[in-house]
Structures are given as C-alpha cells and as structure tokens.
N, CA, C and O atoms as a GROMACS GRO file, in nm:
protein
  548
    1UNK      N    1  -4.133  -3.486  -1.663
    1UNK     CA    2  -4.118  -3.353  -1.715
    1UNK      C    3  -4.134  -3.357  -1.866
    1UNK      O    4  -4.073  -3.439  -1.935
    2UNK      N    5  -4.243  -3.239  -1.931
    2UNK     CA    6  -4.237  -3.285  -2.066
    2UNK      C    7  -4.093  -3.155  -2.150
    2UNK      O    8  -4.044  -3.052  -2.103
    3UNK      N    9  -4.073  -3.213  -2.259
    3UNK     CA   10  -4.011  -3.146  -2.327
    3UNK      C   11  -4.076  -3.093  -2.449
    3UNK      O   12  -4.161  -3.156  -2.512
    4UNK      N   13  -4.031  -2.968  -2.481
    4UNK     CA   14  -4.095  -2.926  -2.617
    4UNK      C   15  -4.016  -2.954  -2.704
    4UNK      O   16  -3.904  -2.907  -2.686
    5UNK      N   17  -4.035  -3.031  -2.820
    5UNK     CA   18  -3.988  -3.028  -2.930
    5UNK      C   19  -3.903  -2.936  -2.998
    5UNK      O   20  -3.979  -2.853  -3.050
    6UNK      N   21  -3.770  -2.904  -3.026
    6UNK     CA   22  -3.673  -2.826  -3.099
    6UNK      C   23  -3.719  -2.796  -3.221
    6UNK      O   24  -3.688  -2.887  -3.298
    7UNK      N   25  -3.766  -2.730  -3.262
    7UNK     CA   26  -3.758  -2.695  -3.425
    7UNK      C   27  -3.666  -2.678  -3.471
    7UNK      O   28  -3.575  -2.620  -3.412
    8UNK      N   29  -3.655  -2.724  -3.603
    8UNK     CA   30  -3.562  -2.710  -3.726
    8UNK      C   31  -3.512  -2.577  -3.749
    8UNK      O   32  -3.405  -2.573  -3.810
    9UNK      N   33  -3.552  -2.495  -3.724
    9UNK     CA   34  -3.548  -2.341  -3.705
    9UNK      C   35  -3.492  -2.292  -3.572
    9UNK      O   36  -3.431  -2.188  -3.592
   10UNK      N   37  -3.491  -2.317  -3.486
   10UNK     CA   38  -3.401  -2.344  -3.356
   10UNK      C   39  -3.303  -2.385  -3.377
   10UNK      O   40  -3.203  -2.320  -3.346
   11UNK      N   41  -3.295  -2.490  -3.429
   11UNK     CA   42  -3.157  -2.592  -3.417
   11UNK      C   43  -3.065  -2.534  -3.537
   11UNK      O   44  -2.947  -2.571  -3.533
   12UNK      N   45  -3.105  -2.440  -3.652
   12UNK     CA   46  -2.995  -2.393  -3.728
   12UNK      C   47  -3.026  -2.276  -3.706
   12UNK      O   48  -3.061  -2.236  -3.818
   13UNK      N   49  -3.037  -2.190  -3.635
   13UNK     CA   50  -3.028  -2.041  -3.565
   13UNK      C   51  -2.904  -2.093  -3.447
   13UNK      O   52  -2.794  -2.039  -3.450
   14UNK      N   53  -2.930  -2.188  -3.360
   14UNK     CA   54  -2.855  -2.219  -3.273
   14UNK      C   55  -2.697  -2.255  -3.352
   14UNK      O   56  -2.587  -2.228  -3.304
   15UNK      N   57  -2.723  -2.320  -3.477
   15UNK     CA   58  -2.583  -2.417  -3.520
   15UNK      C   59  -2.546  -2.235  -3.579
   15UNK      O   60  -2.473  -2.184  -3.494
   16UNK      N   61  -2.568  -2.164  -3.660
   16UNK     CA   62  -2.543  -2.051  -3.700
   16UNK      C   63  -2.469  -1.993  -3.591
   16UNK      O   64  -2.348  -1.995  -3.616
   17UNK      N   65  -2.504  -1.933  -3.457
   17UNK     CA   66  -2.432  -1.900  -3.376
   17UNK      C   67  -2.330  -1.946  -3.332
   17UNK      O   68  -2.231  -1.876  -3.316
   18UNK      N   69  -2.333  -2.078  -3.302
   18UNK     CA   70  -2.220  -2.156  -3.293
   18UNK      C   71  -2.099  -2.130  -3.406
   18UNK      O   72  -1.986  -2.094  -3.373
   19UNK      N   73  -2.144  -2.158  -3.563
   19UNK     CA   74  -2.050  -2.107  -3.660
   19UNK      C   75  -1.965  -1.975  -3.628
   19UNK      O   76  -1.846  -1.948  -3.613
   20UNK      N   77  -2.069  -1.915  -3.625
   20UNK     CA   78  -2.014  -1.751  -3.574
   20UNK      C   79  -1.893  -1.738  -3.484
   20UNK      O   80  -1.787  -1.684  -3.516
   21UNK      N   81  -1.918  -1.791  -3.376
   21UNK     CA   82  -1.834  -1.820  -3.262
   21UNK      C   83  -1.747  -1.911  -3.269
   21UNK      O   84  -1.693  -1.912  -3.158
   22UNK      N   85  -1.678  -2.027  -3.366
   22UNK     CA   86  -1.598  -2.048  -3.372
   22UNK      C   87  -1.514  -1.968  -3.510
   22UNK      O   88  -1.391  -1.968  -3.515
   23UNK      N   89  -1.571  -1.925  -3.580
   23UNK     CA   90  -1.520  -1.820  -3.702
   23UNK      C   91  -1.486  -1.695  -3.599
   23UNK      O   92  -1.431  -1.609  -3.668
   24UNK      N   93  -1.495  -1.658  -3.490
   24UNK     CA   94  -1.444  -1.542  -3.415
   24UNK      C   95  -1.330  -1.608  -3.301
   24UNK      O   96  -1.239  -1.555  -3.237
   25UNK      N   97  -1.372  -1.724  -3.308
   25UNK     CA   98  -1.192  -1.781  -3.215
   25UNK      C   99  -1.120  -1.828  -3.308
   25UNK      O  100  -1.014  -1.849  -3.250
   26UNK      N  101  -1.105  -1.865  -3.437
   26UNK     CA  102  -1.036  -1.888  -3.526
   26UNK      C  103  -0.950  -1.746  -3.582
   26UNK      O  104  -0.828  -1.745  -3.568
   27UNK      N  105  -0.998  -1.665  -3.625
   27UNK     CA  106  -0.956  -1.523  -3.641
   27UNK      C  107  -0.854  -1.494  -3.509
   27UNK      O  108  -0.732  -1.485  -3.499
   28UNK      N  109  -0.959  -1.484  -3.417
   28UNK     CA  110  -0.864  -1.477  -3.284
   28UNK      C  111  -0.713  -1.540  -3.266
   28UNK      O  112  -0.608  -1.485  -3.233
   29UNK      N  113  -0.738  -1.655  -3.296
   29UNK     CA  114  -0.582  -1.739  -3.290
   29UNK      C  115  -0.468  -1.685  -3.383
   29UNK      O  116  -0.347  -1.674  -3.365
   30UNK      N  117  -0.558  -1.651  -3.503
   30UNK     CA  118  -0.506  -1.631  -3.616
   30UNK      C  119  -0.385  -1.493  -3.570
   30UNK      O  120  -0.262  -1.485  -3.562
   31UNK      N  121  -0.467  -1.430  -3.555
   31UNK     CA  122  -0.420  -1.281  -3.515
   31UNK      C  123  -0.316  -1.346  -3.372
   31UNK      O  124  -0.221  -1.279  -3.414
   32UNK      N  125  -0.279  -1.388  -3.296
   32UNK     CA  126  -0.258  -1.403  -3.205
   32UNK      C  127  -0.114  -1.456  -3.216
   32UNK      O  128  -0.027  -1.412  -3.141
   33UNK      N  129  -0.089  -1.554  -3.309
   33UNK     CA  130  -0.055  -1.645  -3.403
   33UNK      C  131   0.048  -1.528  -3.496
   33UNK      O  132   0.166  -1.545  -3.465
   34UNK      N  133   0.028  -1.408  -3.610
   34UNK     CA  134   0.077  -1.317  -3.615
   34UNK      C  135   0.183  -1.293  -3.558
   34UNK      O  136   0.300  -1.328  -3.574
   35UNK      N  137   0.081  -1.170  -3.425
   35UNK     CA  138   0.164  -1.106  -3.341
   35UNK      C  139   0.279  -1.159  -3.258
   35UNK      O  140   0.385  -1.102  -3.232
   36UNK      N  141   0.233  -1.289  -3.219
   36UNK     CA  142   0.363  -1.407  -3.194
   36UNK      C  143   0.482  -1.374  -3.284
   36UNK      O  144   0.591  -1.336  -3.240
   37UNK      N  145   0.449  -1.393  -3.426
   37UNK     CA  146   0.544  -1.423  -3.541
   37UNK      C  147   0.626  -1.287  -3.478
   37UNK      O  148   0.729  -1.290  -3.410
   38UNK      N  149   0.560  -1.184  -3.515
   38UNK     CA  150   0.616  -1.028  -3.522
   38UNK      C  151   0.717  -1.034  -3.413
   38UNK      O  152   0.840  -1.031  -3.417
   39UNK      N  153   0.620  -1.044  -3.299
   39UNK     CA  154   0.712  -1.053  -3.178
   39UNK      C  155   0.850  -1.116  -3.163
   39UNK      O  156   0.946  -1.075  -3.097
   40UNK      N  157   0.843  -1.167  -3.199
   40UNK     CA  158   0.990  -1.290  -3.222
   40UNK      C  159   1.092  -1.239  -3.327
   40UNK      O  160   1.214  -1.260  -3.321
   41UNK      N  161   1.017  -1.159  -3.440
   41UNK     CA  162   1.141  -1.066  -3.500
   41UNK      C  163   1.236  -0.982  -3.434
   41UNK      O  164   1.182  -0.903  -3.356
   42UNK      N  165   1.342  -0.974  -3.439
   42UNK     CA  166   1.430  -0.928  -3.360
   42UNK      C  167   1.507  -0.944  -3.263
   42UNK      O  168   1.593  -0.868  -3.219
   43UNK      N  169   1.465  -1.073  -3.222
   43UNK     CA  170   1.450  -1.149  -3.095
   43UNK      C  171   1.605  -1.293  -3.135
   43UNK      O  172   1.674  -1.354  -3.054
   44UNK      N  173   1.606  -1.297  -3.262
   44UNK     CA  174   1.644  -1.389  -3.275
   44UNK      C  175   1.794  -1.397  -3.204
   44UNK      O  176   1.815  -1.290  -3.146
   45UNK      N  177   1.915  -1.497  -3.190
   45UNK     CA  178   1.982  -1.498  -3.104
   45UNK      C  179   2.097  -1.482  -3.208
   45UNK      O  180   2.112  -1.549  -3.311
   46UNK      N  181   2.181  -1.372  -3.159
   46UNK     CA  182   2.316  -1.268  -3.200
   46UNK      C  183   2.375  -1.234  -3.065
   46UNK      O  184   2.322  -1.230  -2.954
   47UNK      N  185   2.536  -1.205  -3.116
   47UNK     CA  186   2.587  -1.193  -3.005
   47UNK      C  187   2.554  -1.008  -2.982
   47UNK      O  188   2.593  -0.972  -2.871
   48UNK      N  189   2.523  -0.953  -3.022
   48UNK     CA  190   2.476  -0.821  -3.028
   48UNK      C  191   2.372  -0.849  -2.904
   48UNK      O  192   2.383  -0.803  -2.791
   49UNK      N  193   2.252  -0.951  -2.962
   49UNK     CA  194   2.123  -0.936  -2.860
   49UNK      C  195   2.193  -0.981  -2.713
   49UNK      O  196   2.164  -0.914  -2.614
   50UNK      N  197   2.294  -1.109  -2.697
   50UNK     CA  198   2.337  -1.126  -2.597
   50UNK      C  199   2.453  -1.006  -2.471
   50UNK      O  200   2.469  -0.988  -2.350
   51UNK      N  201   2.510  -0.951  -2.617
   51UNK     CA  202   2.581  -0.838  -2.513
   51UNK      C  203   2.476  -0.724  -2.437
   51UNK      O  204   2.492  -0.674  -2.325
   52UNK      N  205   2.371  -0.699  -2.528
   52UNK     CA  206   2.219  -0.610  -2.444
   52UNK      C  207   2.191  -0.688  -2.361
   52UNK      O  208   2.202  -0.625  -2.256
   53UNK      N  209   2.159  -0.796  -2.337
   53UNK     CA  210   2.103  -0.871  -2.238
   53UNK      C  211   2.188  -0.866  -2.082
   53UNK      O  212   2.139  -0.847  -1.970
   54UNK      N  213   2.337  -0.892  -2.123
   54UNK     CA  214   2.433  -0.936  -2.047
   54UNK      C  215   2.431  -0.749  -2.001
   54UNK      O  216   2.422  -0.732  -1.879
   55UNK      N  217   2.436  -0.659  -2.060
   55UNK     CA  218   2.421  -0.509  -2.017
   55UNK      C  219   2.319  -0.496  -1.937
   55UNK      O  220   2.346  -0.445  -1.828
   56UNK      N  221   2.191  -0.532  -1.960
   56UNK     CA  222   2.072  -0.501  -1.903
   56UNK      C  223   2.053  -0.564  -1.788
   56UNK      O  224   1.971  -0.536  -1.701
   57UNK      N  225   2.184  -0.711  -1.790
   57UNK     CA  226   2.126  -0.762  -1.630
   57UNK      C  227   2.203  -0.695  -1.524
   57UNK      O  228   2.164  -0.662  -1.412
   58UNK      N  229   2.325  -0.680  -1.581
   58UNK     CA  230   2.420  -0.597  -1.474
   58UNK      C  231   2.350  -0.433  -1.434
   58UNK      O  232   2.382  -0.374  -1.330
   59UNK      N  233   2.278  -0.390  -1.509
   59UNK     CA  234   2.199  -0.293  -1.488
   59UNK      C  235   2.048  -0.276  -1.383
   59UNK      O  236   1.974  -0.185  -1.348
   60UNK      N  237   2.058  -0.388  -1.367
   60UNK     CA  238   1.939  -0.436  -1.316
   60UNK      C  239   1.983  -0.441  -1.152
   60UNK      O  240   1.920  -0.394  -1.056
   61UNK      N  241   2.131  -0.522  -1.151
   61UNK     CA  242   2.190  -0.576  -1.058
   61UNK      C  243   2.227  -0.435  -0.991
   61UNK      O  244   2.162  -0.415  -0.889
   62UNK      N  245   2.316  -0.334  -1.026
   62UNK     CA  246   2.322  -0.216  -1.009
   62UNK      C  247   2.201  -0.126  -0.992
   62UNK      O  248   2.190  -0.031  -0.915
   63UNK      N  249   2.126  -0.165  -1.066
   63UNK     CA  250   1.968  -0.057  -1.013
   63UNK      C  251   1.946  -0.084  -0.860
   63UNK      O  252   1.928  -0.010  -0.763
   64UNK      N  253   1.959  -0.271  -0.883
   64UNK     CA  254   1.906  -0.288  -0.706
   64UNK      C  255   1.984  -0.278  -0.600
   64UNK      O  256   1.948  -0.270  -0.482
   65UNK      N  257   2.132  -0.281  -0.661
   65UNK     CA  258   2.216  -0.206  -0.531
   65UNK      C  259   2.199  -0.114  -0.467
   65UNK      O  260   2.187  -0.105  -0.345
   66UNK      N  261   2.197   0.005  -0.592
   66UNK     CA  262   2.189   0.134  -0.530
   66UNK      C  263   2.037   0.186  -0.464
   66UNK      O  264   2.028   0.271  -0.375
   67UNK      N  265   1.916   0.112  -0.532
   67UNK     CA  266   1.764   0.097  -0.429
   67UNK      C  267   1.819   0.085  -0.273
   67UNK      O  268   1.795   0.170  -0.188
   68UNK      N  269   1.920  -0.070  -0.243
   68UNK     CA  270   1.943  -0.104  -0.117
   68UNK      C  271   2.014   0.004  -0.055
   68UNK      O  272   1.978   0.023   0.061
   69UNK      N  273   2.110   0.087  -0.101
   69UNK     CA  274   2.147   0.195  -0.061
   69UNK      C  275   2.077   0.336  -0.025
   69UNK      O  276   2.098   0.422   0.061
   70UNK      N  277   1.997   0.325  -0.116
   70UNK     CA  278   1.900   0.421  -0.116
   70UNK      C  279   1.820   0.441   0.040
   70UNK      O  280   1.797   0.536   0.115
   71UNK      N  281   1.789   0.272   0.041
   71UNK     CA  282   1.692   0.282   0.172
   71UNK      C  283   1.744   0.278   0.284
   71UNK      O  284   1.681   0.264   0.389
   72UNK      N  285   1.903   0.292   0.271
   72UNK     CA  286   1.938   0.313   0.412
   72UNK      C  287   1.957   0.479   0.444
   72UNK      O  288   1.977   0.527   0.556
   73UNK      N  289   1.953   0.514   0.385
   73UNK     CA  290   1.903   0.692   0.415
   73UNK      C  291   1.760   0.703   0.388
   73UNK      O  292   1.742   0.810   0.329
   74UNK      N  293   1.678   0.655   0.401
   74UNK     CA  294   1.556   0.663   0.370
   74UNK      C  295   1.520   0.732   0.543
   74UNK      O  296   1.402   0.764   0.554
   75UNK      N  297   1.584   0.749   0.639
   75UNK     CA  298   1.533   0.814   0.748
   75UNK      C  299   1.595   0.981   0.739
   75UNK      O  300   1.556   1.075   0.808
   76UNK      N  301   1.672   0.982   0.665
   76UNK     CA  302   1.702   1.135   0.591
   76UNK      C  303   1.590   1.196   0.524
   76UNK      O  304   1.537   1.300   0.562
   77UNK      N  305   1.561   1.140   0.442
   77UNK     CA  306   1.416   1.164   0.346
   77UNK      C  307   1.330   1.310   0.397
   77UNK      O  308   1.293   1.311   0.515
   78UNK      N  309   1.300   1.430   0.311
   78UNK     CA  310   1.272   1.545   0.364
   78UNK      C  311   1.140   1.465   0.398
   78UNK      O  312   1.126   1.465   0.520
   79UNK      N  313   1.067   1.416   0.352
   79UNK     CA  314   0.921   1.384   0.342
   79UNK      C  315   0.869   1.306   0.479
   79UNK      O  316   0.767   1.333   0.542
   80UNK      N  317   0.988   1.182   0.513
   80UNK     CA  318   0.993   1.093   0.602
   80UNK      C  319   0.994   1.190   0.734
   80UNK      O  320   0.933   1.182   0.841
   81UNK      N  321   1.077   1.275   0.691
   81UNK     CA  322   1.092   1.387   0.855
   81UNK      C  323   0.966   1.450   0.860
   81UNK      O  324   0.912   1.447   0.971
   82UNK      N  325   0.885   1.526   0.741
   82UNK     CA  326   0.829   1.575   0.757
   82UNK      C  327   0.709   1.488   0.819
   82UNK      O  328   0.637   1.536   0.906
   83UNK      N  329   0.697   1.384   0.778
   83UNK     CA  330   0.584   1.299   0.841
   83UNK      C  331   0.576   1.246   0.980
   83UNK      O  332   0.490   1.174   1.030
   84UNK      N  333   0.663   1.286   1.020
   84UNK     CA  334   0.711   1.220   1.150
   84UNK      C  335   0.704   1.320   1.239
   84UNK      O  336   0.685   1.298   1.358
   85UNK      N  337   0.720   1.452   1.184
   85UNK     CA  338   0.709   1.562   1.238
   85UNK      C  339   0.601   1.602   1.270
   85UNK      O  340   0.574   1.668   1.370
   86UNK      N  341   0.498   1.550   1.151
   86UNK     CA  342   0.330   1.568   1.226
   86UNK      C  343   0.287   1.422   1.297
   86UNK      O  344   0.174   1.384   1.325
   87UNK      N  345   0.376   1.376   1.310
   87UNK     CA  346   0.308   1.238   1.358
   87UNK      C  347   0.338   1.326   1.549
   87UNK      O  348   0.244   1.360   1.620
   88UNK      N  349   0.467   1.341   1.584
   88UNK     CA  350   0.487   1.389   1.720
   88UNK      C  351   0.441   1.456   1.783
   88UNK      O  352   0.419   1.456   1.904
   89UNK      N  353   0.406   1.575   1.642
   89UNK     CA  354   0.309   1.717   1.747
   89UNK      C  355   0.180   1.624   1.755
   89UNK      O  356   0.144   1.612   1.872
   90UNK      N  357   0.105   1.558   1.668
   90UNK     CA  358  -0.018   1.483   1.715
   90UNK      C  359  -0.020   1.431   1.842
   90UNK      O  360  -0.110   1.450   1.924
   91UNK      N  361   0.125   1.336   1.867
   91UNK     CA  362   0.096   1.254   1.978
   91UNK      C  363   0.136   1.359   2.088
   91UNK      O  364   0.129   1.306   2.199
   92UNK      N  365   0.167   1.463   2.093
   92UNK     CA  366   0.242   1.536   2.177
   92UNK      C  367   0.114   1.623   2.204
   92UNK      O  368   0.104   1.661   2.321
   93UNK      N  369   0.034   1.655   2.136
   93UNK     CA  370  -0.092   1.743   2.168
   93UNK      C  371  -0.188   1.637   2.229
   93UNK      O  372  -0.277   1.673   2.306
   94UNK      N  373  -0.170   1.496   2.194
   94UNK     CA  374  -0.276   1.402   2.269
   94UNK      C  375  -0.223   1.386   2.414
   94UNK      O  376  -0.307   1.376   2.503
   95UNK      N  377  -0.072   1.383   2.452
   95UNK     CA  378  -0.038   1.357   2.567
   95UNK      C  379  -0.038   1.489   2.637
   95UNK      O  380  -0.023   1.482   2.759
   96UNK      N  381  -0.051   1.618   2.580
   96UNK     CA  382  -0.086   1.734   2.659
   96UNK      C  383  -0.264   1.763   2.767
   96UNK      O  384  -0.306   1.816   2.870
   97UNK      N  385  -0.324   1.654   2.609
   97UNK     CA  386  -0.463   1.648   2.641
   97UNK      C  387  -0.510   1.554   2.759
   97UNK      O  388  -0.595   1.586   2.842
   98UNK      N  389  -0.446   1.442   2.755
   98UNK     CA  390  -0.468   1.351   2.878
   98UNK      C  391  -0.396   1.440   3.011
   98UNK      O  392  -0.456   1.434   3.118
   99UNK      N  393  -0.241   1.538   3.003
   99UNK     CA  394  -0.221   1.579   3.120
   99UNK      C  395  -0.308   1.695   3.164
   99UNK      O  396  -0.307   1.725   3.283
  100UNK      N  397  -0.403   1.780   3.059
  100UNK     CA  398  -0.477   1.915   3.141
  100UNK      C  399  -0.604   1.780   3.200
  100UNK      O  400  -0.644   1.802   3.315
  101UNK      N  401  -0.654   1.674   3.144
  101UNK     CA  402  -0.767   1.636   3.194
  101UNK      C  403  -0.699   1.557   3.360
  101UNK      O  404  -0.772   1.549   3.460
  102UNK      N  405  -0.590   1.520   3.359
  102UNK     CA  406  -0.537   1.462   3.499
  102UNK      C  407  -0.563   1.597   3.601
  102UNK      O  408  -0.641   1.606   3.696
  103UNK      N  409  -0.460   1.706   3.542
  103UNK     CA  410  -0.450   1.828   3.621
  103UNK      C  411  -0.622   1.873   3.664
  103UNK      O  412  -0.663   1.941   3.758
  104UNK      N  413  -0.682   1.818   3.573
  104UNK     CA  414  -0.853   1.901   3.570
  104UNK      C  415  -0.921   1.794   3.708
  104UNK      O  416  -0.977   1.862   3.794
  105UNK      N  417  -0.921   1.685   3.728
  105UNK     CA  418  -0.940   1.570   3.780
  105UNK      C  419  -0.880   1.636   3.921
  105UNK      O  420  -0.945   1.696   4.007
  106UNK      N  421  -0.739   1.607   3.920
  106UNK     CA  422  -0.682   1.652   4.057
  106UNK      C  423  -0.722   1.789   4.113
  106UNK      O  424  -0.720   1.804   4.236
  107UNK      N  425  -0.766   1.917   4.013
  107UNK     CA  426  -0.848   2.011   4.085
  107UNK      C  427  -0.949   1.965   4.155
  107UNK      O  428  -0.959   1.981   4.276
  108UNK      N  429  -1.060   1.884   4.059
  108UNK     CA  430  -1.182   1.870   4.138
  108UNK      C  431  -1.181   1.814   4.247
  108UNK      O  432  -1.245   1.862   4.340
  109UNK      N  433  -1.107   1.700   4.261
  109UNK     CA  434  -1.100   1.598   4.404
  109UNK      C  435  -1.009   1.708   4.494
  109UNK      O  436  -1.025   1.714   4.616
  110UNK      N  437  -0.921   1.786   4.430
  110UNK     CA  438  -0.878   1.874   4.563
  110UNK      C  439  -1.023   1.942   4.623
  110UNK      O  440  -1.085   1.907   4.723
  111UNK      N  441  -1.048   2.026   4.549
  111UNK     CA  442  -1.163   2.115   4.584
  111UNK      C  443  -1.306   2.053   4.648
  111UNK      O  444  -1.371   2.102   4.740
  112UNK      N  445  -1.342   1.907   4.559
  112UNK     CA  446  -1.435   1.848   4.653
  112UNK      C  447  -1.415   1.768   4.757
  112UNK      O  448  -1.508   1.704   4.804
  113UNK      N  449  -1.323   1.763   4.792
  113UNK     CA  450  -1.306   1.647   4.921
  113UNK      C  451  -1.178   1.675   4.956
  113UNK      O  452  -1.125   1.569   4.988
  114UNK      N  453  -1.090   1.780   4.967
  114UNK     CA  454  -1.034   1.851   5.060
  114UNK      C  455  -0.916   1.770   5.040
  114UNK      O  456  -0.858   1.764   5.148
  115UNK      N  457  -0.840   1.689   4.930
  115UNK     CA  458  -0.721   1.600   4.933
  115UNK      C  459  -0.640   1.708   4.847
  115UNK      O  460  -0.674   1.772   4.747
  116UNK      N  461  -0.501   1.706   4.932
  116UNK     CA  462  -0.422   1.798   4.862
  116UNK      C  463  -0.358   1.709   4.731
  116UNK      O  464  -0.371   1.588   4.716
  117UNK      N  465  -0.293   1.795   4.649
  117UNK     CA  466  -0.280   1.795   4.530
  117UNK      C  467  -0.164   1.697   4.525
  117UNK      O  468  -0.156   1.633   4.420
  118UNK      N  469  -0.052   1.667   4.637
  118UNK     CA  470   0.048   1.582   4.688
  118UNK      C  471  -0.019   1.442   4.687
  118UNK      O  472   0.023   1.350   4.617
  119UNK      N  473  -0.118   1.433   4.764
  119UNK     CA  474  -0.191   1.320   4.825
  119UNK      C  475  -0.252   1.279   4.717
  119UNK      O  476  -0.258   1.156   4.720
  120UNK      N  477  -0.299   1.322   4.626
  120UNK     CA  478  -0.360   1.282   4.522
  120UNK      C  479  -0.261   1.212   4.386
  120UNK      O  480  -0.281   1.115   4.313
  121UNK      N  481  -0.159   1.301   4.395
  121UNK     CA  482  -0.056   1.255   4.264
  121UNK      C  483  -0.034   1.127   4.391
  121UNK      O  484  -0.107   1.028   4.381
  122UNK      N  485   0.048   1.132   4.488
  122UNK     CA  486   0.068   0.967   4.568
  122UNK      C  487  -0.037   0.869   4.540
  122UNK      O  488   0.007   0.767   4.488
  123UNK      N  489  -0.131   0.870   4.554
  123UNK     CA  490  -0.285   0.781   4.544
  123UNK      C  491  -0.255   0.714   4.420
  123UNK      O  492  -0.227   0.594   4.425
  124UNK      N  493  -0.257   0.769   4.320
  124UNK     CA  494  -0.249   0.729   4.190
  124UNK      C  495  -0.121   0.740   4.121
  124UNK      O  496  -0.096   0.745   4.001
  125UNK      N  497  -0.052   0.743   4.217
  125UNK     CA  498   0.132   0.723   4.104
  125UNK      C  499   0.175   0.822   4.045
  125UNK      O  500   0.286   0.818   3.992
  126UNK      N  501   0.104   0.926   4.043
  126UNK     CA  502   0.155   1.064   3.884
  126UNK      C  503   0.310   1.082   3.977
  126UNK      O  504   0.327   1.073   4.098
  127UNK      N  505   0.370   1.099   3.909
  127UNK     CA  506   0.529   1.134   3.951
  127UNK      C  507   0.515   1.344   3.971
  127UNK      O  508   0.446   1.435   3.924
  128UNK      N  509   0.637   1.326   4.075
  128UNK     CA  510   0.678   1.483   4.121
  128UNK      C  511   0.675   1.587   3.974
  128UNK      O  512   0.655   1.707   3.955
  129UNK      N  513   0.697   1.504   3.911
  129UNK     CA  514   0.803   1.572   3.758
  129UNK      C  515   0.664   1.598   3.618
  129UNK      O  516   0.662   1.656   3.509
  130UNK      N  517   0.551   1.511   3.710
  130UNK     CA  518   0.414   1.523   3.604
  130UNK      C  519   0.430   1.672   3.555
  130UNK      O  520   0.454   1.766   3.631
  131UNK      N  521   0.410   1.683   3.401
  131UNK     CA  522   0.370   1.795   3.333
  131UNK      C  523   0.403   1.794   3.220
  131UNK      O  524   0.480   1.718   3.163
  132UNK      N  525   0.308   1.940   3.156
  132UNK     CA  526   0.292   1.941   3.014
  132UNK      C  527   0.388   1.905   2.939
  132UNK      O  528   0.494   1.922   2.998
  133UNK      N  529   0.411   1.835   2.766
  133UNK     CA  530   0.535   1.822   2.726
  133UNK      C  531   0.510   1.920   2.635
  133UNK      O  532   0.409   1.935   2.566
  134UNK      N  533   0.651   2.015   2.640
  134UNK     CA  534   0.687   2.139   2.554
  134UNK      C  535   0.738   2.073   2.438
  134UNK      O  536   0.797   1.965   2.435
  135UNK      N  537   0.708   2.158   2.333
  135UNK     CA  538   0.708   2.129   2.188
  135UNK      C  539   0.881   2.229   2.185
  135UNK      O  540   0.903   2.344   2.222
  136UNK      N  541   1.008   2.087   2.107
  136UNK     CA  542   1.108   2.142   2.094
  136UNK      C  543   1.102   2.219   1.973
  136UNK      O  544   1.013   2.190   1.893
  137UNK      N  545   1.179   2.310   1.947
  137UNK     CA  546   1.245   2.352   1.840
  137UNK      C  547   1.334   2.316   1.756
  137UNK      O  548   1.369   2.392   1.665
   0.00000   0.00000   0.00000
C-alpha cells in the first residue's frame, strides 16, 4: 500500500488543532475546578450545618412514613375509583357482548335444527342463571 507523504503544512494545521483542543480542555478543567471551589463554600462543617442535616434526615424519614401511609389508602383515591370504574363498565359491556352473541348462537341452532333452547344451554354447559350483567348503581 503506498502512502502519501504528509506535508509540513498538514502536520502544523493538524498540531494547531490539536493546540486548540487541549487549550479548550484546559479552560474546561479550569472552570470546573472553580465551580468545585464555589460549591464547597458553605459547605464547610459547623454545628449549624450539622443540626440542618440531622433536620433534613428526620424529614426525609417522616416524608417516607407518611408516603407509606399514604399508599395504604391509595384504594380510596377519587382517581383510582374513577379508573376502575371505567375499567368494569368496559369489561361488563365486553361480557354483555359475548352473552347477546351466545343468546344469538342458541337462536340460530334453535331455529335451524329444531334443538330447544334447554338442550342447547345442557350441550355446552351455559348454566340455568346465564344472563346479561346489569350495571349497579
């Protein structure tokens, strides 16, 4: 494989960029380096910063109590009911839908082949008590 020769003009366009790019992670640190410093103002250790701390954990501890409390009424929840409330009429309009297509089924086989409507729920198991489910109040 041949190689082309680098020019001198290549090779300090290339070293130039390179400069560039470590003069922009140097800055970088620099600044970084700073905000560190800054950050750490205030920070330093007092019994002041320790009584906030020692406040803020018991606060923390207490936040997550009362969360755990929280979620045991979480089946109270207006929202939770309300969701649940369209979850039932859904399934309650799907199980209406499978019983008119049974009832639709047991017409036809009555009507085409003369099996009463008894003989037919027996054949296939549907119970005495088969029917629509009414939507409570």
């Amino acid at each position: 494989r041949l190689h082309m020769p680098t020019s001198r003009a290549q090779k300090r366009s290339r070293l130039s960029t390179l400069d560039e790019q470590i003069e922009k992670m140097l800055e970088g640190i620099s600044s970084a380096e700073h905000s560190a410093k800054e950050l750490q103002s205030g920070r330093e250790e007092s019994s002041e910063r320790d009584q906030v701390l020692e406040r803020l954990g018991k606060l923390e501890t207490e936040s997550a109590e009362l969360r755990s409390k929280l979620s045991a009424y979480s089946s109270c929840d207006p929202e939770t009911i309300r969701s649940l409330t369209v979850d039932s009429e859904a399934f309650r309009a799907g199980a209406n839908r499978w019983t008119d297509n049974i009832f639709s089924i047991r017409s036809y086989v009555s009507e085409k082949f003369s099996i009463s409507p008894t003989d037919f729920d027996k054949s296939f198991g549907i119970p005495e008590d088969f029917d629509y489910i009414e939507q409570r109040v």
